[in-house]
N, C-alpha and C positions, 0 to 999 in steps of 0.2 A: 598402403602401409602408413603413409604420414599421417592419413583420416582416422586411421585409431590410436595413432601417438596421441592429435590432437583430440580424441573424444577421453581419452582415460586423463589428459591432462586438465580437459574441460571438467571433465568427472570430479578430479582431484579439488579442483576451486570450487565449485558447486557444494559437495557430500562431504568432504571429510571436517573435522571439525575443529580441527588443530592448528593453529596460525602457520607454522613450518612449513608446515606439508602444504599448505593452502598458495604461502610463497615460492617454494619450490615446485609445484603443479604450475603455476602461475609462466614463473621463468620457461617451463618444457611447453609452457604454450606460446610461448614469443617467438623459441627459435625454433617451433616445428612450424610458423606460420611464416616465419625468415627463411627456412629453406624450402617450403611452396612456392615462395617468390620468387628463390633463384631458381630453381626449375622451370616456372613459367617463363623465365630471362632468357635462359640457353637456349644457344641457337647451334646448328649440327651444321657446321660448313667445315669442311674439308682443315685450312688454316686460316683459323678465324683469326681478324687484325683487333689490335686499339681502333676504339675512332676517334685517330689520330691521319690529320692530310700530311701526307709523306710530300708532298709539294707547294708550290705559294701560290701554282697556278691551278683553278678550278675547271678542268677541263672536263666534259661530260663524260670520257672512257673511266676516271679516275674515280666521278660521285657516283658512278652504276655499280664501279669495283667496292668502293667503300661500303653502298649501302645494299650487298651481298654477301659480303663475309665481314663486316665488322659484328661485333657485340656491342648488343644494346646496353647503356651504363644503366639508366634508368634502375632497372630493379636494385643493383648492385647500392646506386646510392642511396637507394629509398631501405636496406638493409642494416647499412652501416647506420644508418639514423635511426632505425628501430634497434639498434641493438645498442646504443648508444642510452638511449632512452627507457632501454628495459633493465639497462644497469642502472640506471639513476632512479627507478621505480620500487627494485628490489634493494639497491640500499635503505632505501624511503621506507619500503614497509617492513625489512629486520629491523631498523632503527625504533618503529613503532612497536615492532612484537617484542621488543624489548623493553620497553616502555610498559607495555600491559601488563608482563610477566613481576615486573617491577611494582607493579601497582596492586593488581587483583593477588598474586603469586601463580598463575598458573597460564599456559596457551589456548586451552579451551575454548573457541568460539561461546559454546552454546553455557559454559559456566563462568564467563564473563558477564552475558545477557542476563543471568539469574542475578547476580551479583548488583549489576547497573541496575536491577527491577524493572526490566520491559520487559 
């Protein structure tokens, strides 16, 4: 199901031709690639902990417990940073598509390009 979120969102920034929609496809492809990660992340343990040491002392019953039912952060942080980052992209590019709109009058990819004469 996510691999054709992520193909008609790929679809969407590829084909269509309208800055919007192009931004908008754009975003449904960051967070359909953000929740791949956290699915790759999750781990199916019964009561999964923080990894967080409940003790000061590192006994080996304690690191075999830890590292059986904790959850991995890793994807979790590498999430929050892509999505962090996919806000500060899609501000970046309505700030532009508003800028074009401003300039040419229109969103048009392909009647911008006529316009610029490439």
């Amino acid at each position: 199901m996510f691999f054709a979120v992520f193909a008609i969102a790929l679809y969407g920034v590829v084909i269509k031709p309208n800055i919007v929609k192009k931004i908008i496809a754009l975003s449904i492809l960051g967070d359909t690639a953000n929740t791949i990660i956290i699915f790759l992340g999750y781990r199916t343990v019964a009561k999964p902990l923080p990894p967080i040491f409940p003790e000061r002392t590192f006994s080996k019953d304690v690191l075999e417990m830890l590292l059986s039912r904790t959850v991995d952060p890793t994807p979790q942080v590498l999430v929050i940073t892509a999505i962090v980052i996919n806000m500060a992209v899609t501000a970046l590019l309505a700030f532009l598509a508003i800028q074009v709109y401003r300039l040419y009058g229109t969103l048009d990819f392909r009647k911008v390009i006529k316009m610029r004469g490439w």
